[in-house]
C-alpha positions as CSV (number, residue, x, y, z in Angstrom):
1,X,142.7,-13.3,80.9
2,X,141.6,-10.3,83.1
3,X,141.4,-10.9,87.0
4,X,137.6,-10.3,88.3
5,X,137.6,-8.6,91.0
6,X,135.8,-8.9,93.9
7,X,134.1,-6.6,97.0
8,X,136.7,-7.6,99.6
9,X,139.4,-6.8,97.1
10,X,137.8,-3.7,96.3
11,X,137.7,-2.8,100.1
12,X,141.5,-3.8,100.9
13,X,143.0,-2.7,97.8
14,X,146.0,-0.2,99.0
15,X,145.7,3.7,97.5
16,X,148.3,6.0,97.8
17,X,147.7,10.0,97.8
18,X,151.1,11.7,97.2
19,X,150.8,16.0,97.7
20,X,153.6,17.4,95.9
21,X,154.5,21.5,95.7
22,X,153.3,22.5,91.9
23,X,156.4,24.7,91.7
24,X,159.2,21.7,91.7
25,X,157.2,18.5,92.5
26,X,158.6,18.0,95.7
27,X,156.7,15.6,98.2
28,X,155.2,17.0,100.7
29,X,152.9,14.5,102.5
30,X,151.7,11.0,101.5
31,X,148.4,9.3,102.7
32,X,147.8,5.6,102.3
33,X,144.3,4.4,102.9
34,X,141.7,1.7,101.4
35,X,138.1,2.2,100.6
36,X,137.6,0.1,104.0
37,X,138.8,2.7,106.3
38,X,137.9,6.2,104.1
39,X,134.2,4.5,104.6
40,X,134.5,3.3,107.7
41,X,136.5,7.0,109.0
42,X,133.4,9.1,107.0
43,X,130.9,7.3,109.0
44,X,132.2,8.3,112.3
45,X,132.5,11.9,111.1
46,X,128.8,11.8,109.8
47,X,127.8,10.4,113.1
48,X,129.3,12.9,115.4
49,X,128.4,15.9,113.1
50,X,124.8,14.4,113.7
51,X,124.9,13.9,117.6
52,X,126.5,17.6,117.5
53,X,123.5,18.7,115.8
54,X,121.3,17.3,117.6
55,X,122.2,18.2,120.8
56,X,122.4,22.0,119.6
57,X,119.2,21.7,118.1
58,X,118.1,20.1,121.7
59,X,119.4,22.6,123.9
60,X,121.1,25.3,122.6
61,X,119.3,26.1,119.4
62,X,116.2,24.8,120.4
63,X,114.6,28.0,120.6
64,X,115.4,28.8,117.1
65,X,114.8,24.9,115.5
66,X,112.2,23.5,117.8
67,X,108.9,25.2,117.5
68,X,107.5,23.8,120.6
69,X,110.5,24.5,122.7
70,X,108.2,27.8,123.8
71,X,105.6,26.2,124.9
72,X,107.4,23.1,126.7
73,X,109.3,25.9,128.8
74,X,106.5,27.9,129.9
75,X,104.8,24.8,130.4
76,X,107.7,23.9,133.0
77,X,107.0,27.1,134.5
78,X,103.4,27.0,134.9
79,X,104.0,23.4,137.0
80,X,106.5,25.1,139.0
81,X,104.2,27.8,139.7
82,X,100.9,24.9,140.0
83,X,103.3,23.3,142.7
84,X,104.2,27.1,144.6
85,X,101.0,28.0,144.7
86,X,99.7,24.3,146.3
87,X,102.4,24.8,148.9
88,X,101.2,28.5,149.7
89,X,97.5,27.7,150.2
90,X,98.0,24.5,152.8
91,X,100.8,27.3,154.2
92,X,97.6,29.8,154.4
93,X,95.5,27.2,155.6
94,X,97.7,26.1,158.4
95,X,97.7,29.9,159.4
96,X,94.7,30.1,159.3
97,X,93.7,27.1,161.5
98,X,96.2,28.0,164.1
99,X,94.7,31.6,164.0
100,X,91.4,30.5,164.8
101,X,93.0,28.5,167.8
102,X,94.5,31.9,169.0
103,X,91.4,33.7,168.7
104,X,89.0,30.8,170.2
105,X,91.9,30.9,173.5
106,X,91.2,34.6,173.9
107,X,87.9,34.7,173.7
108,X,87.6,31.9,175.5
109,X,85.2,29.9,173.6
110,X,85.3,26.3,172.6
111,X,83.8,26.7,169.5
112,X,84.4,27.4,165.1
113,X,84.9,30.7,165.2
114,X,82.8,32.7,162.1
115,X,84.7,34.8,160.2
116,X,83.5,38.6,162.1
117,X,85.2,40.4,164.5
118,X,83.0,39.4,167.4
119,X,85.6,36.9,168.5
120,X,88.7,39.4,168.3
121,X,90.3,41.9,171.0
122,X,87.8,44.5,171.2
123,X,90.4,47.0,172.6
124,X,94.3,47.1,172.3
125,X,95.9,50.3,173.8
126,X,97.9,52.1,170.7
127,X,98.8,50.2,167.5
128,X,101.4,48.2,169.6
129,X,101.6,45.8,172.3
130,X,101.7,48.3,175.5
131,X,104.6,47.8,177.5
132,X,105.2,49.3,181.2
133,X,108.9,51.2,180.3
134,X,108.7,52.7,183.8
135,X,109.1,48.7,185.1
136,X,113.0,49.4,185.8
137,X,115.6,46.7,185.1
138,X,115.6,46.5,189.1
139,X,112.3,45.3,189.2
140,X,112.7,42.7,186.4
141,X,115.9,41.6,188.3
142,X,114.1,40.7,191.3
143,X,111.3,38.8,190.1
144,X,113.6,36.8,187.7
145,X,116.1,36.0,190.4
146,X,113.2,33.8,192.5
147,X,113.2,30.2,192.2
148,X,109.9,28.2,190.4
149,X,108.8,25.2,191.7
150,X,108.5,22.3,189.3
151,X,105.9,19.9,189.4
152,X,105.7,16.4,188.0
153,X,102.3,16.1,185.7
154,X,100.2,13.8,186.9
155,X,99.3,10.0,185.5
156,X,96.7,10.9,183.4
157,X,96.4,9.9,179.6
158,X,96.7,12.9,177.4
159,X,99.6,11.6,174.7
160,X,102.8,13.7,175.2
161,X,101.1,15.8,177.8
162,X,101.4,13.0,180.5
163,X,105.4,13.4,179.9
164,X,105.6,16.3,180.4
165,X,106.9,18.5,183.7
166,X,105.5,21.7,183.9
167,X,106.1,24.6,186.3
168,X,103.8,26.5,188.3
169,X,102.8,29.6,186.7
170,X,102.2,31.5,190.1
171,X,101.7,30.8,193.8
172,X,98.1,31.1,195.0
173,X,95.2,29.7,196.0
174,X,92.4,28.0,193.5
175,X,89.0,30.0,193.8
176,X,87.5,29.0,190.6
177,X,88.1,25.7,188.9
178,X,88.2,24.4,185.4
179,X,84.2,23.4,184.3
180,X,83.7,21.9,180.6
181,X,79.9,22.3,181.1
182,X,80.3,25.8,182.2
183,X,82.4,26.5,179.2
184,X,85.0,27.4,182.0
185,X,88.5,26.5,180.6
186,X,90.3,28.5,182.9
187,X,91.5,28.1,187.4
188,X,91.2,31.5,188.6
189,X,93.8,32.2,191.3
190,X,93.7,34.0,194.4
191,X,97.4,35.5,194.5
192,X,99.1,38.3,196.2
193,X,99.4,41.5,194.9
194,X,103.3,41.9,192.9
195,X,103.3,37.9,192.2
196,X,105.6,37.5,189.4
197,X,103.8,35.2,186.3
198,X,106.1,32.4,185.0
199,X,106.2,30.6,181.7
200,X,105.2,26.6,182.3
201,X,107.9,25.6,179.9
202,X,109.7,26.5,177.1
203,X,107.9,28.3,174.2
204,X,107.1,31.3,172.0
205,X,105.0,34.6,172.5
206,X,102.4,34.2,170.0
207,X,100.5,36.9,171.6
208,X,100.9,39.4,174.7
209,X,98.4,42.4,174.8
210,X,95.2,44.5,176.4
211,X,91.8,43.2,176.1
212,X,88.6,45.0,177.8
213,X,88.0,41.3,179.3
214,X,90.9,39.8,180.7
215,X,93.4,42.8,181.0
216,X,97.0,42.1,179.8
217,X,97.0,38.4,178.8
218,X,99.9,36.6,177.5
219,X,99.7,33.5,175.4
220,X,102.4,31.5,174.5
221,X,103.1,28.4,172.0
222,X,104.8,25.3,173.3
223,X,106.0,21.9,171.6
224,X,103.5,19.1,170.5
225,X,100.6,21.5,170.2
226,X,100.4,22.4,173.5
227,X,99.0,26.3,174.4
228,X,99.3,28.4,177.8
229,X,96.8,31.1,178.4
230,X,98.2,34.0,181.4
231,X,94.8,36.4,181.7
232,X,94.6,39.1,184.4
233,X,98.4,40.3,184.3
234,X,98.6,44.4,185.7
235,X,102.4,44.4,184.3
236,X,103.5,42.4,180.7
237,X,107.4,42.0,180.0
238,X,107.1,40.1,177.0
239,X,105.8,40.7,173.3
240,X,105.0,39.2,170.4
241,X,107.5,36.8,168.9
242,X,109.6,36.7,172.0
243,X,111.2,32.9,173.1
244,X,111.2,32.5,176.6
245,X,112.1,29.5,178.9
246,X,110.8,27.3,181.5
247,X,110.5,29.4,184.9
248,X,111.1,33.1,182.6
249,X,108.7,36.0,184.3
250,X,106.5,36.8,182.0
251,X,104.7,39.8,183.9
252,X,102.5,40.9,187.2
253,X,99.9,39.8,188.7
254,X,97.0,42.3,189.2
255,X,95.7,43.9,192.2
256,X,93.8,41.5,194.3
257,X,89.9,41.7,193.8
258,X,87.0,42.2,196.5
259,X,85.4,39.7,198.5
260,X,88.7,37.3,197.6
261,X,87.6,37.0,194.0
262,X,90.4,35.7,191.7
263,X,92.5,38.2,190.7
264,X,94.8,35.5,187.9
265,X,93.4,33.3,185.7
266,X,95.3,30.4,184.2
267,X,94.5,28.2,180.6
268,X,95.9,24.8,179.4
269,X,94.8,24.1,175.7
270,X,96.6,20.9,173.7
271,X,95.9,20.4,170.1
272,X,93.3,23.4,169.9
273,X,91.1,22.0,172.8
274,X,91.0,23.0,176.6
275,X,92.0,20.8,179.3
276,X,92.1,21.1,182.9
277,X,95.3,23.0,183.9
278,X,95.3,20.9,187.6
279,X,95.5,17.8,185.8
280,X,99.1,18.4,185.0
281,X,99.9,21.4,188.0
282,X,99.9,21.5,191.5
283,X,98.6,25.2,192.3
């Protein structure tokens, strides 16, 4: 009687594949296998030809196989730019709103500034900042090499300002003071002819030029905001962009004025707003 037989015998049963050489039947190789494991072996060849192809077809090929692969790359691109273009306009917008500080400090205006040129320099000698060469290195010496006196600021409750210590710009006597209702940001200051101008503190040059106004006036950008205006200076040794420190000569004082007018002016502004300057300095 003939044995049925079943799956698992099917599976298991033993198969032996014997290559011999056609010329004089000599054995070459010999495989043994079962349908179990030629299944099992052609499933994991199928599988990794498939994950093969599809990450071609994913990366790779994609531009050839993927007809959307175009439009998901420049779609990539145009976020990238989106996200650029976000960060340049609050970039422009930040310039542009500390630009409109620098321009209400020279003028001397606490007010929005509209967009004409009322509110500029009216007159800046040559395309450049004008700078004294004939000032020899001497002269620069000399004002340099004389000591600052540094003054504490005062208790009074301005944020960061009340922390810091501040150094007197120039030695003089106060002939005009600081007057919010006169629109007066500025203590004019009585001061001998030749006075060297010192920085306050630490900061940049964001601006050192000739208006018809104020003469040579040198403004400078500190930490936390905080702005110092030098108007009335006959002698500048600084431009644009330079970084000075605490006690650094910045220029001359003008010659002195009739009938004892002021002949320096001095400005404190913190987060685009005037204060008074003799709230934090002892003149």
């Amino acid at each position: 009687m003939k044995h049925r037989k079943t799956l698992s015998h099917w599976l298991t049963n033993r198969f032996l594949l014997i290559i011999r050489n056609e010329e004089n039947f000599a054995e070459k190789r010999t495989f043994s296998f079962t349908y179990a494991k030629l299944i099992v072996f052609c499933s994991i060849f199928l599988i990794l030809v498939f994950s093969l192809c599809f990450y071609l077809s994913t990366t790779l090929l994609a531009a050839f196989f993927d007809p959307t692969h175009k439009q998901i790359v420049l779609n990539k691109k145009i976020i990238a730019l989106s996200a650029k273009v976000d960060s340049l306009t609050t970039e422009m917008e930040q310039k542009a709103a500390f630009t409109a500080i620098v321009q209400r400090v020279i003028s001397g205006k606490d007010e929005e500034l509209k967009p004409d040129a009322s509110n500029s320099v009216k007159a800046v000698k040559g395309n450049e900042i004008t700078q004294l060469s004939t000032v020899d290195s001497l002269f620069r010496k000399e004002f340099e090499k004389k000591e600052s006196n540094v003054f504490s600021v005062k208790n009074v409750s301005f944020g960061k300002l009340s922390n810091l210590i501040l150094f007197n710009p120039v030695s003089g006597i106060v002939k005009s003071k600081y007057s919010a209702g006169r629109q007066s940001y500025e203590v004019g200051l009585l001061v001998k002819q030749g006075e060297s101008v010192k920085a306050v503190a630490d900061g940049t040059v964001i601006f050192a030029g000739w208006t018809d106004q104020n003469e040579n006036v040198v403004i400078l950008q500190h930490e936390d905001n905080l702005m110092t205006v030098y108007k009335k200076n006959s002698v500048v040794l600084k431009k644009d962009g330079d970084t000075v420190k605490a006690g650094e000569v910045l220029g001359v004082v003008s010659d002195p004025q009739p009938a004892g007018n002021p002949n320096f002016y001095f400005e404190l502004w913190y987060k685009g707003k005037p204060v008074n300057p003799e709230n934090f300095i002892t003149f």
